[in-house]
C-alpha positions in Angstrom: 0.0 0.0 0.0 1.7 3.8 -1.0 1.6 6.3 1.8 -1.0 8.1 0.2 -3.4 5.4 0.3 -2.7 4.5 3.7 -2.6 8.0 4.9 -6.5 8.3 3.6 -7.1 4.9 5.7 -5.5 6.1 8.5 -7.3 9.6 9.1 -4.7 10.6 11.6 -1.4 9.9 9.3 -0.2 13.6 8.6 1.7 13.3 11.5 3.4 10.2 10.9 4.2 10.5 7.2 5.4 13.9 7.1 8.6 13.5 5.5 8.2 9.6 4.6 7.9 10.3 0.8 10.2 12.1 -0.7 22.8 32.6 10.4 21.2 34.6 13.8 17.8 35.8 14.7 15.3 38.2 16.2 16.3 37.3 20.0 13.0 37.5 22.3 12.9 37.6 26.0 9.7 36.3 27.7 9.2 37.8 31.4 9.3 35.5 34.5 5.5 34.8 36.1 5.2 37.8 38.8 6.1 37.2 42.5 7.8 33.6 41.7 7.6 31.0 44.3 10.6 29.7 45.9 12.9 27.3 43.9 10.8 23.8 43.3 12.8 20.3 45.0 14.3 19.1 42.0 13.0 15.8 40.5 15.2 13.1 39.5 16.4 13.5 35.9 18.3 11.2 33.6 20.4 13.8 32.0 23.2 15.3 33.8 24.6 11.9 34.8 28.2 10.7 34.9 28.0 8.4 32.3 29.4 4.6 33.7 32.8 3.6 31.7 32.2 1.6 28.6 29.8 1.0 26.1 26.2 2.3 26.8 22.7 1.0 25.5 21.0 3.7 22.7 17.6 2.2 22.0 16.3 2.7 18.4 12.2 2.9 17.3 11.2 2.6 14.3 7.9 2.4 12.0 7.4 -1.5 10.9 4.7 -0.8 8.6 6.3 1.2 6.2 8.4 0.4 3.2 11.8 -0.3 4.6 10.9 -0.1 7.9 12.4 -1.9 11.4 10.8 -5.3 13.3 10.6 -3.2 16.1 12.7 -1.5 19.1 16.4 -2.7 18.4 19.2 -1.8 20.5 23.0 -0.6 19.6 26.2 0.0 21.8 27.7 4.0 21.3 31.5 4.8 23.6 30.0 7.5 26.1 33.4 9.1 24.9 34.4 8.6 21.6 30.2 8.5 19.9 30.9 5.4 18.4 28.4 2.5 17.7 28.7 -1.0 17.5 26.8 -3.9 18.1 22.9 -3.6 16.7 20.9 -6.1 17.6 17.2 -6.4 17.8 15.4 -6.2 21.7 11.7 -6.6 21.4 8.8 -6.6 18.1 6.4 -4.2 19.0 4.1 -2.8 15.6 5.1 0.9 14.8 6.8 1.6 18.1 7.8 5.4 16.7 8.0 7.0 20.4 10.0 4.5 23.4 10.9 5.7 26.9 12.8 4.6 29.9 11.4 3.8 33.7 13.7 6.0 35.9 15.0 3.2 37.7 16.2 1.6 33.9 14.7 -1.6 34.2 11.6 -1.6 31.6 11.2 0.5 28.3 7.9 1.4 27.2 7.0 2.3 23.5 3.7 3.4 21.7 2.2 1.5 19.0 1.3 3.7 16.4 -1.4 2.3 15.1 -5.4 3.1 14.7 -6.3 0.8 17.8 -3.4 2.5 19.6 -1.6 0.8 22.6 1.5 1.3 24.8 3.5 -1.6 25.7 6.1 -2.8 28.5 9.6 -4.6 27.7 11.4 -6.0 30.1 15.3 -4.5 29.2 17.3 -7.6 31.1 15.9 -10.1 28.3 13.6 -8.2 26.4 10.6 -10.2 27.5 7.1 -8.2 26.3 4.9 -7.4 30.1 2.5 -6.3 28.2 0.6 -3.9 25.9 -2.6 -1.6 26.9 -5.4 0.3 25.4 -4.5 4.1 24.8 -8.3 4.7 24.6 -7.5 6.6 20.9 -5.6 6.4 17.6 -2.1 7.2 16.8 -0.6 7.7 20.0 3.0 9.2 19.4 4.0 10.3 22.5 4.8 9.1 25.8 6.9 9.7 29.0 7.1 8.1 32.7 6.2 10.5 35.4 8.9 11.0 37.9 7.4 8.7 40.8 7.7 5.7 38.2 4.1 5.5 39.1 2.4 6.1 35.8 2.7 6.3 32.1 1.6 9.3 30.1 0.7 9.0 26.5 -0.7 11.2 23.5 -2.8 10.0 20.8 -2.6 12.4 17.6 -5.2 10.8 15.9 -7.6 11.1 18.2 -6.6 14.2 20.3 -6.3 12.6 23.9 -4.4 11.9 26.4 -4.3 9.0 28.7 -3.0 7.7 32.1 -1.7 4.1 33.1 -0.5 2.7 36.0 3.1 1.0 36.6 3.2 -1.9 39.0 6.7 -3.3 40.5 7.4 -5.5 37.5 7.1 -2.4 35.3 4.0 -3.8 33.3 0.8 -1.9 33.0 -2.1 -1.8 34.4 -5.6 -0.8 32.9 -6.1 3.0 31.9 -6.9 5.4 34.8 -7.5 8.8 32.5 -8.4 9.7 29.2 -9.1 13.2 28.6 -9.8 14.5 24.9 -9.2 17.6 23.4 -12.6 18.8 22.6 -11.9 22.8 22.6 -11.2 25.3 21.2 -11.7 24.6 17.3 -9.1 23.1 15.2 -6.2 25.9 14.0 -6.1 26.5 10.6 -5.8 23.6 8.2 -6.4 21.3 11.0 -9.6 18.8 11.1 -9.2 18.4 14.9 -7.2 18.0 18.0 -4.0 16.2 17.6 -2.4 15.1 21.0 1.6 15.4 20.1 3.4 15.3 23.9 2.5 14.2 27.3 4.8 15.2 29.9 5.7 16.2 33.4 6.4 19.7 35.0 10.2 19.6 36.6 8.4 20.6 39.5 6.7 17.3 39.3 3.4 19.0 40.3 1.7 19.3 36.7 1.6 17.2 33.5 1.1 19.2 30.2 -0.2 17.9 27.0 1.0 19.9 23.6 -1.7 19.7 21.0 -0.2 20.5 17.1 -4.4 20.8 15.8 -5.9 23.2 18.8 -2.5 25.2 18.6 -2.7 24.8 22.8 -1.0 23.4 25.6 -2.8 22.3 28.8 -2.0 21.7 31.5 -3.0 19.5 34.5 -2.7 18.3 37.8 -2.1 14.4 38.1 -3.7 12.9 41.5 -1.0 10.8 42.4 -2.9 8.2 44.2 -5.6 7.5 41.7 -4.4 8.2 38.3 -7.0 10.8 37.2 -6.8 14.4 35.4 -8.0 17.9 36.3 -7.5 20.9 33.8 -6.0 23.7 35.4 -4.7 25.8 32.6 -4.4 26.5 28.6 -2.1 28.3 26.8 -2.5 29.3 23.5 0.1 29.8 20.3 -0.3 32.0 17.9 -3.4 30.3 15.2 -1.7 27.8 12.7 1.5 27.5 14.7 0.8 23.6 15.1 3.0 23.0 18.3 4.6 20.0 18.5 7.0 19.5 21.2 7.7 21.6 24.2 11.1 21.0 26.3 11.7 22.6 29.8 15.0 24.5 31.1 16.4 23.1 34.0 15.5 25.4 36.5 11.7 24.7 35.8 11.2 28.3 35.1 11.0 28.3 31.6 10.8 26.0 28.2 10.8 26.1 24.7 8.5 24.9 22.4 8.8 23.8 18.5 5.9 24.9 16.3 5.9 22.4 13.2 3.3 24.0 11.1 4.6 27.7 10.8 8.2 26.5 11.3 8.8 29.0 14.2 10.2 27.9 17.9 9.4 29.9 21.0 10.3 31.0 24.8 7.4 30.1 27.3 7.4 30.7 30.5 6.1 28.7 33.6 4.8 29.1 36.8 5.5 26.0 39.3 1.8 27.0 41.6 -0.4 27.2 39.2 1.2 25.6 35.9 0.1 28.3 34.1 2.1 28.6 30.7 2.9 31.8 29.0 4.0 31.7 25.1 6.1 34.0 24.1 6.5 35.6 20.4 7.4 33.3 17.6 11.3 33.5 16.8 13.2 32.2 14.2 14.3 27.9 14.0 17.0 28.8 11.7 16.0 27.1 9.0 16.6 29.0 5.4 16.5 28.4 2.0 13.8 26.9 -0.1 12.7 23.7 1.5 9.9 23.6 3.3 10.6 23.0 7.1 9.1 21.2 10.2 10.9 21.7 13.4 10.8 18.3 15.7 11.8 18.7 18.8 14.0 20.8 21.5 16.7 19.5 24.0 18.2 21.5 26.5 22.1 21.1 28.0 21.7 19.3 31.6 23.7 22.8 32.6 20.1 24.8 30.9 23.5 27.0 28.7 22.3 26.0 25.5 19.2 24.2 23.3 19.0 22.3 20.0 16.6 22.2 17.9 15.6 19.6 15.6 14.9 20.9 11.5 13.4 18.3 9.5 13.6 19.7 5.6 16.1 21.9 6.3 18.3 18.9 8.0 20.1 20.5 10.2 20.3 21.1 14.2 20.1 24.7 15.7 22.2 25.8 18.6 20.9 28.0 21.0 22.3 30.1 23.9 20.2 30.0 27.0 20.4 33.2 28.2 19.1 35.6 31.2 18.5 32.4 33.4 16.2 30.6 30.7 14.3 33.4 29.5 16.0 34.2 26.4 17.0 32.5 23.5 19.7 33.4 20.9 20.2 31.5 18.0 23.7 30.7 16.9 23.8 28.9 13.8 23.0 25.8 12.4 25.1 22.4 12.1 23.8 19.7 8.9 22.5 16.4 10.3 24.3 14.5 7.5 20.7 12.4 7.2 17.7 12.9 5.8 14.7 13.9 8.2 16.1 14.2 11.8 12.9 13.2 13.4 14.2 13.2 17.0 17.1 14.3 19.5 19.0 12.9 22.2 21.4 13.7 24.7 23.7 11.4 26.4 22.9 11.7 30.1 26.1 13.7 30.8 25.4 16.1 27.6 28.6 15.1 26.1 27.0 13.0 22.9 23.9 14.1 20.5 22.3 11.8 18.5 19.9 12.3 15.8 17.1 9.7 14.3 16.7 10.3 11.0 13.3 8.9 9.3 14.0 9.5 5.5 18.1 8.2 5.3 17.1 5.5 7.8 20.1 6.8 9.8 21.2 7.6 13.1 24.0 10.8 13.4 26.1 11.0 16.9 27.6 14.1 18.1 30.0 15.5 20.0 28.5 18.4 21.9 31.2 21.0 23.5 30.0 21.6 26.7 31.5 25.2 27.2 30.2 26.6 23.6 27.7 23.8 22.6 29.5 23.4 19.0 28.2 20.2 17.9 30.7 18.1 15.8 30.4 14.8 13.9 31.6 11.7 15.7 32.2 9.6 12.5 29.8 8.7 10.1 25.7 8.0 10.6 24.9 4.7 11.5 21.7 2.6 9.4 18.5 1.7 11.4 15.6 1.6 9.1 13.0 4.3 9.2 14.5 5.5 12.5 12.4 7.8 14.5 13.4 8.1 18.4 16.6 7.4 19.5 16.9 7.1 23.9 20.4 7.0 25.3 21.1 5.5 28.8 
């Protein structure tokens, strides 16, 4: 079946096959919320580790139902020090699994299965052994992450516009779904035909989860009750109409994050307030992208030491560097480094923010960086690596 074809049968495909068929900026400031609370307790990150000596686990997603595509999550060895990769070998088949995450304590990854009946599934890491896979409660799910306390996996189906909650037992298998909360308001952004759920995530603060919606052009936010799984609105924010956002990444301090716009091809500074979650979008700056190819950014990742973003530029190929500036609040574009692959779908940084990798969806490719941690200058740590149709990339 072409893509067109199966994008018609799938309703909710623009998101997925985007890109599967073939200098410095304005610099804008956004204010800090007014009468800031008190520094929140920081919440366990994986990033801003001291990498253990030897060779580390990257973990590769991939679309399976695609022309050329994977079997499902595979895993490769990279040298924490020298970006090289060796030893590819396959670790669980899961359908479409184009979004995978790690439990904070390391032991069980969890992907999404992109697919119109949409699920979420456990894997075991010591053997690869399959827990388990679970209703999303929509189509398309894309997006998931594992909220601090281990307790509870977040996901976003695009298709559908919704968000849902599961709980984690002991074993790291999932239980049935606690939450699912759809987008129903406001109206579809231009060009849109509805809501389109791209992130799920948690707050540094830990007190808020916020969902970043590319088809309402809003992020909401809510509050998580711990104990039973369940959602409460507290907040949207709203982009400019047509911005389509897609991925929203916070600065360390928890004060501030960035978020990448897909549709208009613009990034920008939010700000956050910890006590209420409230979000505040700031004015649309450039990604760096230029030229005449039509561009989508993918996603932002900030330094574990908040002095610098990247930003992922699928068309125009390339990574952005940003300086973090004036604690979080401002960004300043520096210039823009080629990926060396087609489509660079997705960023990651090596715990202790030595190594960026980039997936690659159109070359199939997987591009390792070395990342300067006193200017952020990104260069090349030998050539990209194959993995078919690779879309999300996790470093441990």
């Amino acid at each position: 079946m072409d893509n067109a074809v199966r994008a018609r049968r799938d309703g909710w495909s623009r998101r997925r096959f985007v890109g599967a068929v073939a200098g410095t900026a304005a610099v804008v400031t956004v204010p800090a919320p007014a009468a800031p609370p008190p520094d929140p307790a920081p919440v366990p990150v994986p990033h801003g580790r001291k990498a253990a000596p030897g060779p580390r686990p990257l973990y590769l997603g991939t679309y399976t139902s695609v022309e050329g595509g994977g079997k499902g999550v595979s895993v490769v060895r990279y040298d924490p020090v020298s970006g090289a990769v060796t030893d590819a070998e396959p670790l669980a088949e899961i359908p479409d699994p184009s979004y995978i995450t790690v439990h904070p304590d390391g032991h069980t990854l969890y992907a999404v299965d992109e697919r119109e009946d949409g699920a979420v599934t456990a894997v075991r890491l010591a053997d690869g052994h399959v827990l388990g896979s679970r209703s999303t409660g929509g189509s398309g799910p894309c997006h998931l992450s594992v909220h601090p306390s281990g307790r509870w996996l977040l996901s976003a189906n695009y298709g559908s516009g919704s968000v849902a909650v599961h709980p984690v037992d002991a074993s790291g298998a999932l239980g049935e779904r606690t939450a699912l909360v759809a987008h129903s308001s406001p109206a579809p952004g231009p060009g849109q035909q509805g809501p389109h759920a791209h992130q799920f995530l948690t707050s540094p603060d830990g007190g808020h989860v916020l969902s970043v919606d590319l088809g309402t052009d809003t992020v909401y936010t809510y509050r998580l009750d711990t104990g039973h799984g369940t959602l409460t609105e507290v907040s949207r924010a709203h982009t400019r109409p047509g911005a389509g956002p897609r991925h929203l990444t916070f600065h360390p301090n928890g004060r501030y994050a960035y978020l990448a716009n897909e549709v208009d091809d613009t990034v920008a500074v939010c700000a956050y307030d910890p006590a209420t979650g409230r979000l505040t979008v700031g004015e649309p700056q450039s990604s760096g992208a230029a030229g005449d190819a039509t561009n989508y950014p993918a996603q932002f990742v900030v330094t574990p030491g908040g002095d610098f973003a990247f930003l992922a530029n699928r068309g125009h190929d390339s990574v952005a560097r940003y300086a973090v500036e004036e604690g979080g609040a401002r960004l300043r574009l520096l210039d823009t480094v080629p990926v060396d692959g087609d489509f660079p779908r997705h960023l990651a940084l090596a715990p202790d923010g030595r190594l960026l990798f980039t997936a690659n969806q159109r070359s199939g490719t997987v591009s390792v960086f070395h990342v300067d941690t006193g200017t952020g200058a990104l260069s090349r740590a030998g050539e990209p690596f194959a993995s078919p149709v690779a879309v999300c990339a996790v470093p441990l």
